[in-house]
C-alpha positions in Angstrom: -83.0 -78.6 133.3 -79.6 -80.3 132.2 -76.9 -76.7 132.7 -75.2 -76.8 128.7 -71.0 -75.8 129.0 -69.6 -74.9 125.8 -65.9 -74.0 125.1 -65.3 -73.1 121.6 -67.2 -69.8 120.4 -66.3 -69.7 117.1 -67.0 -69.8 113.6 -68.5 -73.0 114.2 -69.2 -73.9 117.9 -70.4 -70.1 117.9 -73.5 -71.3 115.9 -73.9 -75.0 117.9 -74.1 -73.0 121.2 -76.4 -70.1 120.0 -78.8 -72.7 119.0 -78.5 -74.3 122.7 -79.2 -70.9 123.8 -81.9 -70.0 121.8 -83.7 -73.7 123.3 -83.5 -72.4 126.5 -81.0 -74.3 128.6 -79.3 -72.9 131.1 -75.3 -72.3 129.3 -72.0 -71.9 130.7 -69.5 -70.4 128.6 -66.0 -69.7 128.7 -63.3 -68.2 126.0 -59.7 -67.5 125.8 -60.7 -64.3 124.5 -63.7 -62.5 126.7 -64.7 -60.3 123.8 -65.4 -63.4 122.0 -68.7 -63.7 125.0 -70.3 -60.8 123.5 -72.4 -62.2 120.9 -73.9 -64.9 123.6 -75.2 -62.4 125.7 -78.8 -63.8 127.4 -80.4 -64.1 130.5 -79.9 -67.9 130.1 -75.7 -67.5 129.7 -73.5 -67.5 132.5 -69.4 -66.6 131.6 -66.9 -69.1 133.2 -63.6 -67.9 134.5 -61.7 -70.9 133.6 -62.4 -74.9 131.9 -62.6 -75.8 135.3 -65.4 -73.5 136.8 -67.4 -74.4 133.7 -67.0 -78.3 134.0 -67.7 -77.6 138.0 -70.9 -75.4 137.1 -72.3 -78.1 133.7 -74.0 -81.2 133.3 -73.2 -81.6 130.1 -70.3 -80.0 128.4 -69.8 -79.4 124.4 -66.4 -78.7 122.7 -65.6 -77.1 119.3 -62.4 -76.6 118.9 -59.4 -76.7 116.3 -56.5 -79.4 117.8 -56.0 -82.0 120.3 -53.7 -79.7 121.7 -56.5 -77.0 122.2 -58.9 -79.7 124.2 -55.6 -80.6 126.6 
């Protein structure tokens, strides 16, 4: 099954990924802020410790964030 990373846990990439989740694919995620994991707690999540261990450990990657500045 295609591994899901996901940067970008909130107000709206929060709901995109808990929707990947709740399908059942296997999700990577990683956050500036580690409280903001948390919510995205399943036995189908795996936490990241940087962009570059999630793109290493994804098939397919999903971004939600706020700037251009934020996806450099």
């Amino acid at each position: 099954m295609t591994r899901v990373g996901f940067i970008g846990l909130g107000e709206m990439g929060g709901g995109m990924v808990q929707r990947i989740i709740d399908a059942g694919f296997p999700t990577v995620l990683w956050a500036r802020r580690p409280e903001a994991l948390e919510p995205f707690r399943a036995a189908n999540v795996q936490a990241a410790e940087s962009p570059a261990d999630l793109a290493s450990r994804s098939d397919l990657i999903g971004i939600c964030v706020w700037a251009d500045d934020d996806v450099r």
